[in-house]
PATOR-855706 format. One record per atom (N, C-alpha, C): residue number from 1; atom name; z, x, y. Coordinates in steps of 0.05 Angstrom, whole numbers, plus 5000, padded with zeros to 4 digits. Example, Ala and Ser with C-alpha at 12.3 -4.5 7.8 and 13.67 -1.06 7.14 Angstrom:
BEGIN
SITE pos site    z    x    y
SITE   1    N 5156 5264 4886
SITE   1   CA 5156 5246 4910
SITE   1    C 5156 5264 4934
SITE   2    N 5142 5257 4955
SITE   2   CA 5143 5273 4979
SITE   2    C 5157 5258 5001
This chain:
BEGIN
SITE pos site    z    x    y
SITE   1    N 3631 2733 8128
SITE   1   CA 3607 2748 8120
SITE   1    C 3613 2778 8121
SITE   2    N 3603 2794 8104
SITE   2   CA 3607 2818 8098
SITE   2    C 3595 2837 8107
SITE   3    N 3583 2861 8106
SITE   3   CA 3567 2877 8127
SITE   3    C 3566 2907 8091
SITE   4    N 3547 2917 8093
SITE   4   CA 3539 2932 8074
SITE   4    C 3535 2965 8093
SITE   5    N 3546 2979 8084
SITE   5   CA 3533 3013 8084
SITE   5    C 3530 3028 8067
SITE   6    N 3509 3040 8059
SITE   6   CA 3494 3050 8038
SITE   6    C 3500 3089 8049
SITE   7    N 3515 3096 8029
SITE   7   CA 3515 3139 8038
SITE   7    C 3501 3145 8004
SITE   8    N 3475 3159 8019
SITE   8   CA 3458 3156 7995
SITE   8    C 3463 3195 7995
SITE   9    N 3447 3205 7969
SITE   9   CA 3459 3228 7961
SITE   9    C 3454 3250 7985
SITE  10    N 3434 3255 7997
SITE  10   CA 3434 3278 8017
SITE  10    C 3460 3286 8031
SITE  11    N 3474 3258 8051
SITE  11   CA 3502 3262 8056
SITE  11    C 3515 3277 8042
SITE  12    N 3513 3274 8026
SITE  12   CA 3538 3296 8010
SITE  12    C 3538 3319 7993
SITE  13    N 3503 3328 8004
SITE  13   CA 3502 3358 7989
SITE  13    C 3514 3376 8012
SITE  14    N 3527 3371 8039
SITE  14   CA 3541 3385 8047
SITE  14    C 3581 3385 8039
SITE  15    N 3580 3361 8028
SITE  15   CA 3608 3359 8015
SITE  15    C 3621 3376 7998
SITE  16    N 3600 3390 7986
SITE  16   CA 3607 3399 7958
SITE  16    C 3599 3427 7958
SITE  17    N 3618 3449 7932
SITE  17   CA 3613 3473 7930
SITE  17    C 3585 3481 7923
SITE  18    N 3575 3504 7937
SITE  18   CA 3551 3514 7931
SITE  18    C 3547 3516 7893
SITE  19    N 3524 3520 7882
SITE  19   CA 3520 3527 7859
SITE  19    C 3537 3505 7841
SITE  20    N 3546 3478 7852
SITE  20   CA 3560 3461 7829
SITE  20    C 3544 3437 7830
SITE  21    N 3543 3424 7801
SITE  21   CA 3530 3397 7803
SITE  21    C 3534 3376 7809
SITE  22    N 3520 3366 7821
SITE  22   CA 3527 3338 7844
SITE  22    C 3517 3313 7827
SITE  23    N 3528 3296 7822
SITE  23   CA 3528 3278 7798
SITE  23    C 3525 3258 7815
SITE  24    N 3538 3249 7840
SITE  24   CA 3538 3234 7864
SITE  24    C 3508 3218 7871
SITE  25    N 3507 3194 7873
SITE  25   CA 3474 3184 7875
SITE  25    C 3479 3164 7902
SITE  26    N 3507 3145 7897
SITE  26   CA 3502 3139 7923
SITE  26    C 3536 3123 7925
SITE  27    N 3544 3115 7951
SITE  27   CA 3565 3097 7956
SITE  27    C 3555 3069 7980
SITE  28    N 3565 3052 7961
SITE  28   CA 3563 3025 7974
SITE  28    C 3590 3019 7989
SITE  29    N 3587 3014 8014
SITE  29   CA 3615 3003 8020
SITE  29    C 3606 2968 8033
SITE  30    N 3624 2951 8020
SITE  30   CA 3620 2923 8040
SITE  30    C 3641 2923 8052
SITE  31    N 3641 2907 8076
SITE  31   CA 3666 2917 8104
SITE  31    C 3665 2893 8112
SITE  32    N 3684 2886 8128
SITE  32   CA 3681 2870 8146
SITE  32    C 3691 2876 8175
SITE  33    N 3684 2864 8194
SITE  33   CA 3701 2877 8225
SITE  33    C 3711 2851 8241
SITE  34    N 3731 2860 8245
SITE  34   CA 3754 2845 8262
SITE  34    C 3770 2855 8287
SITE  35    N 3755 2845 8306
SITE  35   CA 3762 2867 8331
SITE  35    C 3760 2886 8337
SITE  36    N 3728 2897 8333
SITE  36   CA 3720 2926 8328
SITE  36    C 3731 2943 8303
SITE  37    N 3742 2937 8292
SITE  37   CA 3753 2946 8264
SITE  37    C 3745 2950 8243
SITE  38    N 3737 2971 8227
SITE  38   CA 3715 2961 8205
SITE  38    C 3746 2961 8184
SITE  39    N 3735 2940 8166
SITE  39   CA 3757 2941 8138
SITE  39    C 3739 2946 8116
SITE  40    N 3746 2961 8102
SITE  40   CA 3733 2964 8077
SITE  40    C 3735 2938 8055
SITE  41    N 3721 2926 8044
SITE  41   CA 3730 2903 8023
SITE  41    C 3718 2912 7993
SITE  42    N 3699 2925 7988
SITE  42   CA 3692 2936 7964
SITE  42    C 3664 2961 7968
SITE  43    N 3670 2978 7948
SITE  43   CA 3666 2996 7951
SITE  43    C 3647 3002 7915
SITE  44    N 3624 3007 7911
SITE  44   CA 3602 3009 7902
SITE  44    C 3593 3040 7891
SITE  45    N 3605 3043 7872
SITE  45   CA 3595 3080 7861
SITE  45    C 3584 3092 7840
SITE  46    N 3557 3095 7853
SITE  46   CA 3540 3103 7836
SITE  46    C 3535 3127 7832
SITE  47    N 3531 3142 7801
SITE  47   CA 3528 3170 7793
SITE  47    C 3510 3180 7776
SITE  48    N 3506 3191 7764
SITE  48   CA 3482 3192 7742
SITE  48    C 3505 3187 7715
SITE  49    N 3527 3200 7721
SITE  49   CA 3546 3189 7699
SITE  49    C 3566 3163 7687
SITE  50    N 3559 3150 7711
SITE  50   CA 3572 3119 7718
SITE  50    C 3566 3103 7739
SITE  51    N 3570 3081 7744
SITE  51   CA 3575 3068 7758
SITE  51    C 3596 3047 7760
SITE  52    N 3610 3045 7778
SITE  52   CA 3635 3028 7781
SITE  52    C 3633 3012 7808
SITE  53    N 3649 2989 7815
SITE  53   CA 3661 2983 7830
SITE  53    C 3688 2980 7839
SITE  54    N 3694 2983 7862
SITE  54   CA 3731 2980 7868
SITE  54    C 3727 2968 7886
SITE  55    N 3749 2940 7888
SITE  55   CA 3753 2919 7902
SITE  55    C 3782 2927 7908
């Protein structure tokens, strides 16, 4: 079983240069943990210009 975290856009208006557009809407990560471990297993990216996933 998998485990979900959601980094929705506020996080990352400190990421980024002042005065540039942030296209960024959100990142899904599903993980799993194994001995306190988180593993990433897919990853969820949403933008106003796309969306994709990477497994």
């Amino acid at each position: 079983m998998s485990n979900t975290l959601n980094i929705i856009f506020p996080f990352f208006q400190g990421l980024h240069k002042l005065n540039k557009k942030n296209n960024l809407q959100e990142i899904k990560m599903n993980y799993i943990e194994l001995d306190n471990i988180t593993i990433p297993i897919q990853y969820d990216i949403k933008s106003k210009n796309f969306q994709q996933s990477f497994i």
